[in-house]
ROSE-4610 file (N, C-alpha, C; in Angstrom, 1 decimal, always signed):
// ROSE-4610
residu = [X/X/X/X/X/X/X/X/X/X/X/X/X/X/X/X/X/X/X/X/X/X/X/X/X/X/X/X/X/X/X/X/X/X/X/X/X/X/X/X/X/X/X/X/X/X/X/X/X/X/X/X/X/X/X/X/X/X/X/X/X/X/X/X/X/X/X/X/X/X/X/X/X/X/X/X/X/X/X/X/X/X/X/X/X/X/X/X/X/X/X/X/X/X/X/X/X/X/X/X/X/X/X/X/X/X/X/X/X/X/X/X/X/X/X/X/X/X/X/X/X/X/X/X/X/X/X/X/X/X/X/X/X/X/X/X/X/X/X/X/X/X/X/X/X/X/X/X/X/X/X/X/X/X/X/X/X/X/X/X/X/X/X/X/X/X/X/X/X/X/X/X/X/X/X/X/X/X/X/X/X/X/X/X/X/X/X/X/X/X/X/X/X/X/X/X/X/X/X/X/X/X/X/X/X/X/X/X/X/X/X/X/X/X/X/X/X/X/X/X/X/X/X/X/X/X/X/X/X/X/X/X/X/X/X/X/X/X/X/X/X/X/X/X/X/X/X/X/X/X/X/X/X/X/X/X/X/X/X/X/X/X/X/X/X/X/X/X/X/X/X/X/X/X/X/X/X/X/X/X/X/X/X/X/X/X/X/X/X/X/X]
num = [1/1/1/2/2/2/3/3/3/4/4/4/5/5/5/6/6/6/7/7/7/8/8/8/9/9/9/10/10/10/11/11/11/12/12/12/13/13/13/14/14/14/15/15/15/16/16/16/17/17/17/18/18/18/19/19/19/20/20/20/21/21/21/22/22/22/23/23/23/24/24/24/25/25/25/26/26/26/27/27/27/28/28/28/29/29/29/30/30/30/31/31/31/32/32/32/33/33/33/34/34/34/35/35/35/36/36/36/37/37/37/38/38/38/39/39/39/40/40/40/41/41/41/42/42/42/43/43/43/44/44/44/45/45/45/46/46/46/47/47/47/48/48/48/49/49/49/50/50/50/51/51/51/52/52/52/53/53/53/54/54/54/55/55/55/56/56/56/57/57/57/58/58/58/59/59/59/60/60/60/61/61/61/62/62/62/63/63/63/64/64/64/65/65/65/66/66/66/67/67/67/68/68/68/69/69/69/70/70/70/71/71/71/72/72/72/73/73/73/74/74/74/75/75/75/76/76/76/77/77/77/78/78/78/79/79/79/80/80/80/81/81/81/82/82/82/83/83/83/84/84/84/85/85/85/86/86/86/87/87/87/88/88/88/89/89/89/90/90/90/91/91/91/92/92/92/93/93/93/94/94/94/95/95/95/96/96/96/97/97/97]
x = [+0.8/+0.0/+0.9/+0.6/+2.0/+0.9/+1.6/+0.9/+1.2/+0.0/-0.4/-0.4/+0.2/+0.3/-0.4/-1.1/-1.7/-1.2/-1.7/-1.1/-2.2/-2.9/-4.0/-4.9/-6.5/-7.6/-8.8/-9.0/-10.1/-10.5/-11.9/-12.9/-12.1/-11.0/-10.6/-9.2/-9.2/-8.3/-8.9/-10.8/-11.2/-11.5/-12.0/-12.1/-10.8/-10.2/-8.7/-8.6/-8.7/-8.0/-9.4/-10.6/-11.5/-11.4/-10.8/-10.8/-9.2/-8.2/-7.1/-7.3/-8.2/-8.4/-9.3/-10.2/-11.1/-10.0/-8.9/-8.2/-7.6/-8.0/-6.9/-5.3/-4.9/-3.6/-2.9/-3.9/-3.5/-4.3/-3.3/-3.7/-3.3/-4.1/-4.0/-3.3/-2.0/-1.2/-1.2/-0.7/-0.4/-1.1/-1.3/-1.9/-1.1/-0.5/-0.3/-0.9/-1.1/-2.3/-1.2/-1.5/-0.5/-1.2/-2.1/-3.1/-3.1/-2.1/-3.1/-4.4/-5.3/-6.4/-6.9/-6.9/-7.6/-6.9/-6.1/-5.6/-6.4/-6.2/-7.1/-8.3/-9.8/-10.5/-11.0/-10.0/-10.1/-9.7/-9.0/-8.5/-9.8/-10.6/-11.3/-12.3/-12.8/-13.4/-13.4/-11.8/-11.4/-11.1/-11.7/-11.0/-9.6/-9.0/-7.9/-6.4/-5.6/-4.6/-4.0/-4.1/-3.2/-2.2/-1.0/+0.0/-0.6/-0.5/-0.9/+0.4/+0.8/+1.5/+1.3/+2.0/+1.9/+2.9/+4.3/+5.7/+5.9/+6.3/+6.3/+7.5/+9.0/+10.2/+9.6/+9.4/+8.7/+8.1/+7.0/+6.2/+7.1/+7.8/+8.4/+9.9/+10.3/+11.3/+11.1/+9.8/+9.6/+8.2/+7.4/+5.9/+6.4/+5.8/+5.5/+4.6/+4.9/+4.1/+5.3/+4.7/+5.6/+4.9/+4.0/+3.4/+2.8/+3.0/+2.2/+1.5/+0.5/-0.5/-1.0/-0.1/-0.1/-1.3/-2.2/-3.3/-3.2/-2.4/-2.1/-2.4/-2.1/-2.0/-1.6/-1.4/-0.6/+0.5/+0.5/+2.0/+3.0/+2.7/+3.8/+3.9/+3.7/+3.6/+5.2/+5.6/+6.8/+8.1/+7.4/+8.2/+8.3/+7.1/+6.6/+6.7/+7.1/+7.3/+8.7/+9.6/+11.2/+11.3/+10.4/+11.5/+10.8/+9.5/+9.0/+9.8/+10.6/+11.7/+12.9/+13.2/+14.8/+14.5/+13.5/+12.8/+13.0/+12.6/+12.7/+11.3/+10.3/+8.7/+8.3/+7.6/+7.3/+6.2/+5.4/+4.7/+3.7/+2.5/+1.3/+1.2/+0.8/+0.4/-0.3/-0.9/-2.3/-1.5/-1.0/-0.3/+1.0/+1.5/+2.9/+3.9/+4.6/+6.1/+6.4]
y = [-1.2/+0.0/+1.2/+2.3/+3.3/+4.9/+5.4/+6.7/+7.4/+8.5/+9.2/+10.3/+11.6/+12.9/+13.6/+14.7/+16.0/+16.9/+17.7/+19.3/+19.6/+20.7/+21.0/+20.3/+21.4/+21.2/+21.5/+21.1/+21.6/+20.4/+20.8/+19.4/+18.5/+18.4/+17.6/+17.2/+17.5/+16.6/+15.5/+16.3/+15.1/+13.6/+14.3/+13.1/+12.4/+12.7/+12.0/+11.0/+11.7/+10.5/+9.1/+10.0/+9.0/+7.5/+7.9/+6.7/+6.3/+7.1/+6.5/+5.2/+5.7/+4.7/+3.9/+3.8/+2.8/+1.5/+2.4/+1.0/+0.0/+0.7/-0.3/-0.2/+0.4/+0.6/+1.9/+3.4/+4.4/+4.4/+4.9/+5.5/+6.8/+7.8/+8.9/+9.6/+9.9/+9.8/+11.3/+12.4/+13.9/+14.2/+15.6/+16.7/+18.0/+19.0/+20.4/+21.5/+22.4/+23.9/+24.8/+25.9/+27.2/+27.6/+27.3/+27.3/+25.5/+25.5/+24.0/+24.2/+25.2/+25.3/+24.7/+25.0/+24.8/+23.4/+22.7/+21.4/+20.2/+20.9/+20.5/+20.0/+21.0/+20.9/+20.4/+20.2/+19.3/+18.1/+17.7/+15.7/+15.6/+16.4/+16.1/+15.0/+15.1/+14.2/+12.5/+12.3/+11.2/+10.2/+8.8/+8.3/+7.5/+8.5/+7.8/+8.8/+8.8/+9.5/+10.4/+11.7/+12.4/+13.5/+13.5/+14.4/+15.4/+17.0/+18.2/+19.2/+20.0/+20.8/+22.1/+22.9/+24.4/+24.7/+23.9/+24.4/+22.9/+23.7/+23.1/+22.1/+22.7/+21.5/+20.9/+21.1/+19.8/+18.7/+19.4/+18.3/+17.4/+17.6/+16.7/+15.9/+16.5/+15.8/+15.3/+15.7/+15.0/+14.0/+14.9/+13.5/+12.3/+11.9/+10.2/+9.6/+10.0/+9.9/+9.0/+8.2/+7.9/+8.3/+8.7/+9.6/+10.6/+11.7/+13.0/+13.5/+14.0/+14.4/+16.1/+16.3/+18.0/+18.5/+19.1/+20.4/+21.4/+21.7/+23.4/+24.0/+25.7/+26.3/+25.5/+26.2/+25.1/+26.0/+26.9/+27.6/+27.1/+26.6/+26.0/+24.8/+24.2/+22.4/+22.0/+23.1/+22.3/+22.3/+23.7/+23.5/+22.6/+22.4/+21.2/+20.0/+19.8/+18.2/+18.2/+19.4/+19.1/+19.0/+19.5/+19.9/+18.1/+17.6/+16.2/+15.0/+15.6/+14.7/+14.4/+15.4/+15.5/+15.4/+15.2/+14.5/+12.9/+12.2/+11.2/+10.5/+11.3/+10.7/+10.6/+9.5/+9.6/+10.8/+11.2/+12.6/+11.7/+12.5/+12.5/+13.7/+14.4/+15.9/+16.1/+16.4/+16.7/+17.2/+18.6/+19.1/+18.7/+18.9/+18.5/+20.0/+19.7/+20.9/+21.4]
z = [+0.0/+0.0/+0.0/-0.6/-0.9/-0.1/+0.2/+1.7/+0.5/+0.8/-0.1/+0.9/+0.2/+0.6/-0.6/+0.0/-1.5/-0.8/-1.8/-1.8/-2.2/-1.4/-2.3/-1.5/-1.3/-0.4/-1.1/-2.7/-3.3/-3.6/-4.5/-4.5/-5.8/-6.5/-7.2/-6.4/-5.4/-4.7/-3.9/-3.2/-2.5/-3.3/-4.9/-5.9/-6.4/-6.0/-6.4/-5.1/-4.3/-2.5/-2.7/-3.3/-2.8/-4.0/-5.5/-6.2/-5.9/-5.2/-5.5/-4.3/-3.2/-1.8/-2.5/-3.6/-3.7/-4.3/-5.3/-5.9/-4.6/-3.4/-2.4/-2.6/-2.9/-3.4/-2.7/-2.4/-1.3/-0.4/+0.6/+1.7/+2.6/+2.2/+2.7/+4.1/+4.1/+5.3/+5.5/+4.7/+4.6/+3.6/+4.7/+3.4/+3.7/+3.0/+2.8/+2.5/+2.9/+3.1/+3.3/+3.0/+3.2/+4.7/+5.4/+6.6/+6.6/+8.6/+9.0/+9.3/+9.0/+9.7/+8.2/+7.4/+6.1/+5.7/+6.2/+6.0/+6.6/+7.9/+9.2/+8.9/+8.6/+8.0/+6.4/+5.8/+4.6/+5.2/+6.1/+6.3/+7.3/+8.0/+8.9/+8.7/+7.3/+6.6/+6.3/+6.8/+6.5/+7.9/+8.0/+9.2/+9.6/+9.2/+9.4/+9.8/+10.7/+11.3/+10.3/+10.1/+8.8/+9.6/+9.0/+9.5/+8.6/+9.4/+8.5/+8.4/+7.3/+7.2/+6.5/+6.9/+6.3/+5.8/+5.9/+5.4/+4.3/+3.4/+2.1/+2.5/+2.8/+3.7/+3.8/+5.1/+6.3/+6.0/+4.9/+4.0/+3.8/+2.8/+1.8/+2.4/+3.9/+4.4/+5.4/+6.0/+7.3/+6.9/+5.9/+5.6/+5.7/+6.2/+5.9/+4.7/+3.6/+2.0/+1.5/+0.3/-0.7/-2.2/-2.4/-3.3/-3.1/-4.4/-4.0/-4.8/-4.5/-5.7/-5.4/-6.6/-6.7/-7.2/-6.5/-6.9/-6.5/-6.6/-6.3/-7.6/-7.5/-9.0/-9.9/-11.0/-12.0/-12.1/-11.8/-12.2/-10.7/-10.0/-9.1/-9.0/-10.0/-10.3/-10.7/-11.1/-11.7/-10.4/-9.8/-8.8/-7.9/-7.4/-6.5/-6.7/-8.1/-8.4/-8.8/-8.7/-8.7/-7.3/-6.8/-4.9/-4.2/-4.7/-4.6/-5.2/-6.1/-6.9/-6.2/-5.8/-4.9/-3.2/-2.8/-1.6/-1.6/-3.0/-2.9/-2.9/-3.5/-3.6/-5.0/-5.4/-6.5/-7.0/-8.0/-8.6/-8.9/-8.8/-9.6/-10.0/-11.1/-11.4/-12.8/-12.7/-14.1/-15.2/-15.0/-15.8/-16.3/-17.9/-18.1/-17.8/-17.4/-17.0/-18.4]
């Protein structure tokens, strides 16, 4: 089963956690918010333990993820999936760089 971290607290992130958990294959461990408050209340939904972050580092050196699924802007995708690259996590991301 591979832990799943997002980025991103909008309604195509909740449809993403919910079919990537249906394959049985993720499980949702971290989420990132520029606000833990707005992180907070987006995992609140879910039953299961989630680490919350507001510092983009931290995320990506301290999460406990092995995939990440970027919804943020799209103009900071590229950045987030180089600085997710040299972390050492594999990318999910809609857009191409």
């Amino acid at each position: 089963m591979l832990k799943l971290g997002v980025i991103g607290t909008n309604w195509i992130t909740d449809q993403f956690i919910l079919a990537a958990e249906a394959t049985g294959e993720f499980h949702l461990t971290s989420i990132y918010s520029r606000k833990i408050s707005t992180a907070q209340a987006f995992g609140s939904k879910y039953l299961t333990p989630i680490e919350y972050f507001d510092d983009l580092d931290r995320f990506f050196n301290e999460g406990k993820f092995d995939v990440v699924y970027i919804a943020s802007p799209n103009s900071l995708h590229y950045e987030q999936s180089v600085q997710a690259i040299k972390a050492g996590k594999h990318v999910i991301v809609e857009k191409p760089a």
